[in-house]
C-alpha positions as CSV (number, residue, x, y, z in Angstrom):
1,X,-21.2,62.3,42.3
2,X,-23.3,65.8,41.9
3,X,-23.4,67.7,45.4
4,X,-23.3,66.3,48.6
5,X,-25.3,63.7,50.4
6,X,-25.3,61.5,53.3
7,X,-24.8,57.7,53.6
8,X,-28.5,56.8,54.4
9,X,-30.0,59.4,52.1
10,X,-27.9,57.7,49.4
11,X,-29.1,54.6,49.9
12,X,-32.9,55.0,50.6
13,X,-32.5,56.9,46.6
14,X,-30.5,53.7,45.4
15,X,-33.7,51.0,47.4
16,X,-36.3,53.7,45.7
17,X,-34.8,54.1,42.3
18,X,-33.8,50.6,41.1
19,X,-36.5,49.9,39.1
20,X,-36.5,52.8,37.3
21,X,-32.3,52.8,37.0
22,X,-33.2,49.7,35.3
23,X,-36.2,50.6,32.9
24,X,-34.4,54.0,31.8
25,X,-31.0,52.0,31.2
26,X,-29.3,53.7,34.1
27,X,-27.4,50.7,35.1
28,X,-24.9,49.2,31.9
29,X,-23.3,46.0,31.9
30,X,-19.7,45.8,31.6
31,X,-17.4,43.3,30.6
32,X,-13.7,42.1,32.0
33,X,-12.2,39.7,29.8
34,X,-10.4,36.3,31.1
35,X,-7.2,36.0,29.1
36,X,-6.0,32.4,28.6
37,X,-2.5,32.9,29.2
38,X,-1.2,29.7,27.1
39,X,-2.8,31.6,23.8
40,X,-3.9,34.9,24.9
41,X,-7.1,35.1,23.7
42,X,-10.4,35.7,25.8
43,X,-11.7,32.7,27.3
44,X,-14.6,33.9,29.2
45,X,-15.5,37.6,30.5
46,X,-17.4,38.6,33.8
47,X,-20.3,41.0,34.0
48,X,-20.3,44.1,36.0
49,X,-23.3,46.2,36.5
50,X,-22.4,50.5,36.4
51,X,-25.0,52.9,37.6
52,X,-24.7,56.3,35.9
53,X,-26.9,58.0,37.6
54,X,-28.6,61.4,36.5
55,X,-28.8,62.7,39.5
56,X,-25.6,61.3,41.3
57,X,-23.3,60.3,38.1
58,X,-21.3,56.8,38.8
59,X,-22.7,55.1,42.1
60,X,-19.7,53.0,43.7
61,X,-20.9,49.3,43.0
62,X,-20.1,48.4,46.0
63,X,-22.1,50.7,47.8
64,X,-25.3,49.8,45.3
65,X,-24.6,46.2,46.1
66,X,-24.7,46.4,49.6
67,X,-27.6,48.7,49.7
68,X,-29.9,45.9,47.3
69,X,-28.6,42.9,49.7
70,X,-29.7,44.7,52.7
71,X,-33.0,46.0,51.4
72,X,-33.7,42.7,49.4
73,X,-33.6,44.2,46.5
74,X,-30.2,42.4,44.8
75,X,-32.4,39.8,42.8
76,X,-33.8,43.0,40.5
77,X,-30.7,44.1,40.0
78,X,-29.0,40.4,39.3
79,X,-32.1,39.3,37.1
80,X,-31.8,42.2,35.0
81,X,-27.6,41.7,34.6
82,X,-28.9,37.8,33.4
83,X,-31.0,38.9,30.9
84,X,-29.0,42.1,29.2
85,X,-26.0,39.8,29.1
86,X,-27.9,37.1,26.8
87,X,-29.2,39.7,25.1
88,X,-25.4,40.7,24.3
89,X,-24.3,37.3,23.5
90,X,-27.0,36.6,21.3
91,X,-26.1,39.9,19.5
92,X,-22.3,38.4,18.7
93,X,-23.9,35.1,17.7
94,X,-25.9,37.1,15.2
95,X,-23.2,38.9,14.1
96,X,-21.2,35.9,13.3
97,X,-18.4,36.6,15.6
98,X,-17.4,34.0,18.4
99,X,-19.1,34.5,21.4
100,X,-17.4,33.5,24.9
101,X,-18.7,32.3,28.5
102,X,-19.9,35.3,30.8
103,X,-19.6,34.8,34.6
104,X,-23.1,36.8,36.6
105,X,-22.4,37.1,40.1
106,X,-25.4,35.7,42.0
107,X,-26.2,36.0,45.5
108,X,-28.4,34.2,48.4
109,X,-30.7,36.7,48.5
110,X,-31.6,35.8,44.8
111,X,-32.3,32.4,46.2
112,X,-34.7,33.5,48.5
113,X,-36.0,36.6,47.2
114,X,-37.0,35.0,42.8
115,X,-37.0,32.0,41.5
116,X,-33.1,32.3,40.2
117,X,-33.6,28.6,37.7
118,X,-36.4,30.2,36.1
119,X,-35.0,33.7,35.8
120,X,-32.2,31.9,33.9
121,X,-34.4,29.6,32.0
122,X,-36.5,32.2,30.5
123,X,-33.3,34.6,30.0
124,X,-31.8,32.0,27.6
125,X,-35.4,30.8,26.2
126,X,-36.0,34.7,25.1
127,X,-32.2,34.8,23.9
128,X,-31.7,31.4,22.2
129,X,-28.5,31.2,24.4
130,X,-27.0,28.1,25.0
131,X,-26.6,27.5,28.6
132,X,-22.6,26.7,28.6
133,X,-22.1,30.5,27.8
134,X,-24.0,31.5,31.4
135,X,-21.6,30.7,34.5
136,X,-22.6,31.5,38.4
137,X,-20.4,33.1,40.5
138,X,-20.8,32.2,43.6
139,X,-18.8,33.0,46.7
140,X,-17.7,31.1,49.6
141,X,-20.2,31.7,52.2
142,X,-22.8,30.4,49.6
143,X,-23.7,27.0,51.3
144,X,-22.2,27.6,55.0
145,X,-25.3,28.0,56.7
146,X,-27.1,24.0,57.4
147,X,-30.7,25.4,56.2
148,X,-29.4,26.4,52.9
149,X,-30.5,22.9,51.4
150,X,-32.9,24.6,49.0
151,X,-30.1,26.8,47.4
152,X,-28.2,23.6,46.9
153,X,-30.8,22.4,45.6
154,X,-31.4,25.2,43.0
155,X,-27.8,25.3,42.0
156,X,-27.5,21.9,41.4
157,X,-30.8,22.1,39.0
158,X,-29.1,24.9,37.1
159,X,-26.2,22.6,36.9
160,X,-27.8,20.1,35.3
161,X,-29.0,23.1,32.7
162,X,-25.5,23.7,31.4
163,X,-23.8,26.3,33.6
164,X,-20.8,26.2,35.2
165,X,-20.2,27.0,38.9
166,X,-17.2,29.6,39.8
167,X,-15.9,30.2,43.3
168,X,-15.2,33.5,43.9
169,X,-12.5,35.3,45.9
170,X,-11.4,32.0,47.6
171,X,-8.8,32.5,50.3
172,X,-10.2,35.3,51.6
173,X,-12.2,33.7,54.8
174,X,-11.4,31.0,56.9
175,X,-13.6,28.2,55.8
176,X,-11.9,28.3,52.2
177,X,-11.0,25.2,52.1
178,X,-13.9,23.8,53.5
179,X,-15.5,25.5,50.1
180,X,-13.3,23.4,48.1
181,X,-15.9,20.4,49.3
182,X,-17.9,21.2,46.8
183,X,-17.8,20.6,42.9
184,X,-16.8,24.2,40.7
185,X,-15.5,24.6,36.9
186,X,-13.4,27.3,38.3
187,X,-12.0,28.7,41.4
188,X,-10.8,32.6,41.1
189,X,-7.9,33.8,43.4
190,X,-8.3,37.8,44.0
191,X,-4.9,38.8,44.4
192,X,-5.0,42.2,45.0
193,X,-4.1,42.3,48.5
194,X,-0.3,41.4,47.8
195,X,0.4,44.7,46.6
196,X,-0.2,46.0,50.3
197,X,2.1,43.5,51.9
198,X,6.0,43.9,51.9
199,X,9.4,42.0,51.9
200,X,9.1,38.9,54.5
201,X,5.2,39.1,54.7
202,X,4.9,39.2,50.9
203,X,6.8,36.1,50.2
204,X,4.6,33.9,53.0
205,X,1.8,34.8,51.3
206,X,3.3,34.1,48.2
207,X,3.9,30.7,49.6
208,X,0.6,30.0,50.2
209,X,-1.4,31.2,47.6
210,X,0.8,28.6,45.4
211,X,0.2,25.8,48.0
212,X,-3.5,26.7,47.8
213,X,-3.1,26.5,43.9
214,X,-1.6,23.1,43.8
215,X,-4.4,21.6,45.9
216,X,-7.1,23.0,44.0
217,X,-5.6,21.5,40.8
218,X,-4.5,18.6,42.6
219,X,-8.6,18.8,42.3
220,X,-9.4,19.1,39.0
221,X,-10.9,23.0,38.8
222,X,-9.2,25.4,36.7
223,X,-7.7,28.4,37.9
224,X,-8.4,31.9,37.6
225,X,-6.3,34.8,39.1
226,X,-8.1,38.3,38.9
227,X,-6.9,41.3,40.2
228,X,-3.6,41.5,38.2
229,X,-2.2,45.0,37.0
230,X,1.2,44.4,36.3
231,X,3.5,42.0,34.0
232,X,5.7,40.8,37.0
233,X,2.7,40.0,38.4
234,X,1.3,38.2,35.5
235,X,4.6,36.2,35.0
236,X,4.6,35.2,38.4
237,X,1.4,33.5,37.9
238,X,1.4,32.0,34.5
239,X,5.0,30.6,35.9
240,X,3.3,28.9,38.6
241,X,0.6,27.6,35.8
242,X,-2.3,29.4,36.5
243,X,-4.0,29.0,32.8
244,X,-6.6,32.3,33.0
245,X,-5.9,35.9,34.3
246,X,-8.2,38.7,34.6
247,X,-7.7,42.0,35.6
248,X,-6.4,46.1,34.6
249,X,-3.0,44.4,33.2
250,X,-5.0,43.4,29.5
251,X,-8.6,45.6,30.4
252,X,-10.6,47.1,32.7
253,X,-14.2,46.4,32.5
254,X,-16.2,48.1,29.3
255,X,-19.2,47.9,27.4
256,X,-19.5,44.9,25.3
257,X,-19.1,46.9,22.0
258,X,-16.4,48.0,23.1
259,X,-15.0,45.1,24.4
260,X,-15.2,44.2,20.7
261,X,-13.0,46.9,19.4
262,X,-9.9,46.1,21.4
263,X,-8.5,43.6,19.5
264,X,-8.5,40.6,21.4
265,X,-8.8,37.1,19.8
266,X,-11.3,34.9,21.4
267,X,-11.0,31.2,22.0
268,X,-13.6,29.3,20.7
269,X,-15.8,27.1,22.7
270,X,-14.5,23.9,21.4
271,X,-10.7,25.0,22.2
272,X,-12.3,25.6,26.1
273,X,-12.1,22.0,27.2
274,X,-8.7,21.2,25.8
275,X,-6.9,24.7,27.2
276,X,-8.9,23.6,30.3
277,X,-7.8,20.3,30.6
278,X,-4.0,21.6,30.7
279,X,-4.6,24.1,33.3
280,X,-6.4,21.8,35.8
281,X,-2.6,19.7,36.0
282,X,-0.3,20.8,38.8
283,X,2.9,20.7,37.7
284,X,4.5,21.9,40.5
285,X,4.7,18.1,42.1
286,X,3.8,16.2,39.4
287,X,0.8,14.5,41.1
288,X,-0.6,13.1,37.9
289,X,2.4,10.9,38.3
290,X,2.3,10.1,42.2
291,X,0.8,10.9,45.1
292,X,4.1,11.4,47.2
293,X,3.7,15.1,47.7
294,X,7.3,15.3,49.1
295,X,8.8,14.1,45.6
296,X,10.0,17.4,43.6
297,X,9.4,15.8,40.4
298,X,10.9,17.6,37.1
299,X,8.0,18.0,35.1
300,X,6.8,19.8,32.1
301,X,3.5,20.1,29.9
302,X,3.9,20.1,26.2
303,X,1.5,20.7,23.0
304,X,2.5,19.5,19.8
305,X,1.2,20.2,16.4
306,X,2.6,19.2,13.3
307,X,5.4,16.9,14.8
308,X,6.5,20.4,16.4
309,X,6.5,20.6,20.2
310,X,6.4,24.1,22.4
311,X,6.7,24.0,26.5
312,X,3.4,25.4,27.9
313,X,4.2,24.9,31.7
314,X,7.4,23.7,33.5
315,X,8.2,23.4,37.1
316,X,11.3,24.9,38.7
317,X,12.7,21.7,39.3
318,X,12.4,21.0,35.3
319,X,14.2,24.4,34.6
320,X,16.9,23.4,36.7
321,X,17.2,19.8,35.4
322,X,17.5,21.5,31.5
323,X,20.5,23.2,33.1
324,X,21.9,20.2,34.5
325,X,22.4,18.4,31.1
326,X,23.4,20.8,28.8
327,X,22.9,24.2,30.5
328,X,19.9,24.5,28.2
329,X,17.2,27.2,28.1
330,X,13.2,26.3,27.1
331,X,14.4,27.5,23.8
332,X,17.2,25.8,23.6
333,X,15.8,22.7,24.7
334,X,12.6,23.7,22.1
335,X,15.3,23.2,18.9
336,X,16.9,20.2,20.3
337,X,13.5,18.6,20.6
338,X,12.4,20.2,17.2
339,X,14.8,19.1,15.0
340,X,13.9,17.2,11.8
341,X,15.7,14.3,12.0
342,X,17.8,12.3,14.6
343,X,17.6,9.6,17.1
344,X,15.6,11.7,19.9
345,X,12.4,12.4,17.3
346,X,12.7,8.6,15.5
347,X,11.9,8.2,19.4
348,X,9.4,10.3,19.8
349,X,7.2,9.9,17.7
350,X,5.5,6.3,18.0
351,X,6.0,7.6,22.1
352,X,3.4,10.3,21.2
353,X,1.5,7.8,18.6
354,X,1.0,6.0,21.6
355,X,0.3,8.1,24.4
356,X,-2.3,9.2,22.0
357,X,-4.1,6.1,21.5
358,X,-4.7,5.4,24.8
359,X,-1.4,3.1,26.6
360,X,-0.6,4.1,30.2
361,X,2.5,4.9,32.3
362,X,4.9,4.6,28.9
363,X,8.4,5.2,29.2
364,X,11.4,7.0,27.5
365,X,14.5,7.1,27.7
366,X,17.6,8.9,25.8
367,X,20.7,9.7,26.2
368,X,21.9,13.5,25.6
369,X,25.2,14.9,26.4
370,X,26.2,11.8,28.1
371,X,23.2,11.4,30.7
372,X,20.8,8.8,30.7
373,X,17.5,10.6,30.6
374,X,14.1,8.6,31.5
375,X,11.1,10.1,31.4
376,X,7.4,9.2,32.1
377,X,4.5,10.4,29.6
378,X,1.0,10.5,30.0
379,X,-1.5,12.4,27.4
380,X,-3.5,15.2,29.0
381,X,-5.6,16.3,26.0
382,X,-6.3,17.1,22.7
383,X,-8.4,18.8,19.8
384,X,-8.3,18.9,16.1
385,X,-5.4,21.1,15.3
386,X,-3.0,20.0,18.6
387,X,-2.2,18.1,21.6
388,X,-0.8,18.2,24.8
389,X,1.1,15.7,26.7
390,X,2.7,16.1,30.5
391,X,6.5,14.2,31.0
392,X,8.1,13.8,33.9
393,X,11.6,12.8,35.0
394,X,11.3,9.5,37.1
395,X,15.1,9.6,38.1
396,X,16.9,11.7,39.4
397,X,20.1,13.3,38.1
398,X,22.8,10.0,37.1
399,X,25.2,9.0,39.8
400,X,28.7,8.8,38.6
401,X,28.2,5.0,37.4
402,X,25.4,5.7,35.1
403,X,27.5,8.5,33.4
404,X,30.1,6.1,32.8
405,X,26.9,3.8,31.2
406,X,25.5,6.8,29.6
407,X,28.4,7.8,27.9
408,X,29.6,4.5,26.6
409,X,25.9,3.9,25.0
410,X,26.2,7.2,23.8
411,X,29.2,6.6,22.1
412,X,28.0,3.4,20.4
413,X,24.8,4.6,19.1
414,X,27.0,8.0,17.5
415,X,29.5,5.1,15.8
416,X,26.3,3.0,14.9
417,X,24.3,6.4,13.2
418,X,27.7,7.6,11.8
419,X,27.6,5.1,9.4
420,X,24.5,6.7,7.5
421,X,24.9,10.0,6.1
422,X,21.6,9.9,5.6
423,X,18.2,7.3,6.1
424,X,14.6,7.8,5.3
425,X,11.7,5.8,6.3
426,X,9.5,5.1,3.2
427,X,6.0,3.7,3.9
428,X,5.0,1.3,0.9
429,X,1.2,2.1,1.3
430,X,1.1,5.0,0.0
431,X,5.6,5.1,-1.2
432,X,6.1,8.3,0.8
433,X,8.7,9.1,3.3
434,X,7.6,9.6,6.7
435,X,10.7,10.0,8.7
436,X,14.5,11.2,7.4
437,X,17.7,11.1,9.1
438,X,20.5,13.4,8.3
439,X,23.7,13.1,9.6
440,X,26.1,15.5,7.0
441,X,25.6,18.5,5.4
442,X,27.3,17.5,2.3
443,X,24.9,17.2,0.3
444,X,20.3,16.3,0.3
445,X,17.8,17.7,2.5
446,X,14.9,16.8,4.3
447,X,12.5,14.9,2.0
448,X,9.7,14.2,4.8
449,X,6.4,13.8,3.0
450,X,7.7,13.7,-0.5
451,X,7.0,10.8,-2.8
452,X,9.7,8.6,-3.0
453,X,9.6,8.2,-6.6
454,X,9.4,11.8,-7.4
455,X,12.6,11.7,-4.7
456,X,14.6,9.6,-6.4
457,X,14.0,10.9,-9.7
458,X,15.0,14.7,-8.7
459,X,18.4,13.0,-6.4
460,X,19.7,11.1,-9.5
461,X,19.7,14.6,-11.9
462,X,21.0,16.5,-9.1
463,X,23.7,13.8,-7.1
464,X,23.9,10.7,-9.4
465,X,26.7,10.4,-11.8
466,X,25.2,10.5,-15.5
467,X,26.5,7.0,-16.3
468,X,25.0,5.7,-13.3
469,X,21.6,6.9,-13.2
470,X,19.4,4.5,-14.9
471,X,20.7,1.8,-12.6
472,X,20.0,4.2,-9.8
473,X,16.2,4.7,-10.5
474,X,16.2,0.6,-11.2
475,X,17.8,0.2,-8.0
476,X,15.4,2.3,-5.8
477,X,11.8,0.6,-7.7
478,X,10.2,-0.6,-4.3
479,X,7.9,-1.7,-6.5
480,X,10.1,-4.7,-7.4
481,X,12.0,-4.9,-4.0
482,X,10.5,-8.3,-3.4
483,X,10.9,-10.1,-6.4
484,X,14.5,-9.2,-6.4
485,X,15.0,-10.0,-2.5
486,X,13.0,-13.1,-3.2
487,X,15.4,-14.0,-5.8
488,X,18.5,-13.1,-3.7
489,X,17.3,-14.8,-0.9
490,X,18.2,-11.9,1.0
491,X,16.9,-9.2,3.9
492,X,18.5,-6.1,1.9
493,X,19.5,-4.9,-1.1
494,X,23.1,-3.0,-1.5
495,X,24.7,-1.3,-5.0
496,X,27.5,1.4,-4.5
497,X,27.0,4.8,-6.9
498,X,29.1,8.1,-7.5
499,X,27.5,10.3,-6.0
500,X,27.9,14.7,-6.2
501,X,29.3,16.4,-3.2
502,X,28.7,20.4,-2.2
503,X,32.4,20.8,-3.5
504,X,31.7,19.3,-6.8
505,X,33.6,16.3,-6.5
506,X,32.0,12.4,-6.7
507,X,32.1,10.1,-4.2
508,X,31.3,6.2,-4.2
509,X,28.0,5.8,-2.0
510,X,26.5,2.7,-0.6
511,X,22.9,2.7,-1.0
512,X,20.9,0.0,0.9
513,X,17.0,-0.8,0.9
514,X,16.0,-2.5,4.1
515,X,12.5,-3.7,4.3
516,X,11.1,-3.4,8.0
517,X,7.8,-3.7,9.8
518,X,6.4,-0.7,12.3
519,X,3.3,-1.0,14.1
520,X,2.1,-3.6,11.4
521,X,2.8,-1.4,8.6
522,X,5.2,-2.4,5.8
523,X,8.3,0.0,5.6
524,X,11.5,0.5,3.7
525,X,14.8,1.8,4.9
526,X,16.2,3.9,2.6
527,X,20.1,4.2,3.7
528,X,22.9,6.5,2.2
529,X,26.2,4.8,4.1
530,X,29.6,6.6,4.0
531,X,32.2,3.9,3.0
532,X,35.1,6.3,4.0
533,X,34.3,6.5,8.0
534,X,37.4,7.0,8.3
535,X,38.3,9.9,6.8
């Protein structure tokens, strides 16, 4: 600030010089982004107003802000911040580029002191906006007050327009949670006063600010923590589930076209329900599966694309659970879960068929490592290119009888799958192989999605002795499998070749076609048995 001036003498210059601030483009908008933390993009930004004055340089926006409540005058500021930020959106819609959602701070006064719904109305009119990329921010002492019926009122009809309503810096006055009353999008948590507190004091408030995040999720709202500046601090957060952080840690606030230099990715507006969907679950108690807030349920929240699944959230309890039965990592536990073939994912994936269409409360169960596992499923959301699904363990970790259970089941299923060195699952609409199990690597590969008949051509050149391979093909026709069964009078067919090992050695295979029925679709089991188990 140029020279030296006095506290009211600044603000009688800031009451007397807003409207021309604003006509001579004194006061610039400037953007934070809201990072997602599940993808890292921008999700939403908030808008800042900066006074660079000629006379006085940068004016503290604090001081400004106060000055224009006090004088009345906030509503020509906070009508001017409505319409420059349209005009920025609708300069990115032009441009082609995704636009995001922009928070505006709005106060009572601009109740009272304009007509706020038209302010916005005409704004977006002017702009060709869409209304879903406008947000309120509102703060907590918005509606304490009984005679503030005609704000309501007014926020409620801008509601109804499109926008979404954010509480701002809840937890920082007593009646927060007597905010939480009321319906928002998104609740932000300023965080910024934990970096003055120390040791014991630090880790209560800790404490509370994640009780004070499970409730508000236990609520449906999303969550947004701003005020972040470090990476402990943003691990800390996104550990606890908090799905969108703001603060100097990815940016401090800029000009939009600047903003649009840095690099970031930005979600798009139809990702924004599904990412919100998943942050609004608390996972920390697994309320989605009961209301007993005592129960530390393990719990985490999974997407899955392409028959691939990736943890997004897990509780503690979850973490230490993964250690318990097989002192596994998220990683770890990622590959297990990942693999391409086995019993787990034969399991898994009508579970997640289903869970997608709709049934409720489904269970699961599998052993691994000699522990029963049973989980609990329920589908939290979706969008073209993935879904997400939450799972929780409903028991808890197997008593010593259950082990004993566990591991003989265990045991039989390994000596029923040992068998097979290999199975696929061949759907006969369409004669491609949806599902393969391996069990040796010997000899083959995966063959998911391939055409069986393309298959079976390329595995008896490569695997099936020359003499043998004509009978081969015949044998594997599914196109014929049920004239020959019929003629059999048999549920299977069975024919042994000689077939190529890795080491370049032949050995007799039983190859078995076993028709089956899945969800009403007609199937084939395609099975590669080892005669010598014993060996």
């Amino acid at each position: 600030m140029g020279g030296t001036v006095s506290v009211v003498d600044l603000e009688n210059y800031i009451v007397d010089n807003i409207e021309t601030a604003i006509k001579e483009g004194y006061i610039k908008i400037y953007y934070q982004p809201v990072i997602r933390t599940i993808t890292g993009k921008i999700c939403a930004a908030e808008a800042l107003a900066r006074w660079d004055d000629p006379k006085y340089g940068f004016l503290s926006p604090d001081s400004f802000i106060k000055t224009l409540i006090k004088a009345k005058k906030i509503h020509l500021l906070d009508t001017y911040v409505i319409r420059q930020v349209c005009n920025d959106i609708r300069e990115i819609i032009d441009n082609r580029e995704e636009p995001f959602p922009v928070s505006v701070n709005v106060t009572k006064s601009d109740f009272f002191e304009c007509d706020l719904y038209n302010v916005f109305e005409e704004a977006e009119q002017d702009s060709g906006v869409p209304t879903k990329y406008l947000c309120l921010e509102i703060s907590e002492d918005m509606f304490r007050d009984s005679d503030d019926t005609g704000i309501v009122e007014a926020v409620d009809k801008l509601l109804e327009r499109g926008h979404e309503k954010w509480l701002v810096d809840f937890g920082q006055s007593y009646g927060s949670f007597y905010a939480l009353e009321k319906e928002y999008s998104v609740i932000k948590f300023d965080v910024k006063f934990l970096r003055k507190l120390k040791a014991e004091k630090l880790e209560r408030a800790k404490t509370i600010i994640a009780y004070s995040i499970n409730v508000v999720k236990r609520l449906n709202f999303s969550i947004l923590i701003e005020g972040i500046e470090t990476e402990e601090e943003y691990d800390y957060f996104r550990n606890l589930g908090c799905e969108m952080i703001q603060g100097y840690f990815f940016s401090k606030p800029m000009p939009i076209k600047e903003l649009n230099k840095q690099g970031f990715e930005v979600e798009s507006i139809e990702e924004r329900d599904y990412y919100n969907a998943i942050g609004q679950i608390e996972i920390e108690n697994g309320s989605m599966f009961s209301s007993n807030l005592s129960t530390n349920y393990a719990m985490a929240i999974f997407e899955y694309k392409d028959q691939n699944f990736t943890y997004l959230y897990q509780n503690e309890a979850n973490k230490q659970y993964l250690k318990y039965i097989g002192n596994l990592t998220t990683q770890s536990a990622e590959k297990v879960i990942n693999q391409k073939s086995g019993i787990l994912q034969e399991k898994l994936r009508p579970f997640i068929r289903d869970l997608q269409n709709g049934r409720k409360d489904l269970k699961f169960s599998h052993v691994y490592r000699g522990t029963i596992i049973n989980l609990r499923g329920k589908f939290v959301a979706k969008n073209p290119k993935n879904g997400a699904i939450a799972l929780v363990v409903y028991s808890s970790m197997a008593h010593d009888e259950t082990q004993i259970k566990a591991r003989v089941f265990d045991k039989a299923m390994r000596e029923i799958y040992g068998i097979y060195d290999r199975f696929d699952l061949v759907d006969m609409k369409d004669s491609r192989i949806k599902n393969s199990y391996i069990n040796t690597t010997e000899y083959g590969g995966v063959s998911e999605g391939a055409d069986i008949k393309e298959v079976t051509e390329s595995w008896s050149l490569e695997y099936i002795a020359s003499d043998e391979r004509s009978k081969y093909v015949e044998f594997m026709d599914l196109s014929t499998l049920k004239e020959r069964l019929s003629k059999l009078k048999s549920k299977h067919l069975r024919k042994i070749f000689r077939t190529l090992m890795d080491d370049g050695h032949y050995e007799e295979k039983e190859y078995v076609l076993l028709p089956v029925h899945i969800d009403g679709k007609e199937m084939v089991l395609c099975g590669i048995v080892n005669i010598d188990v014993d060996g």
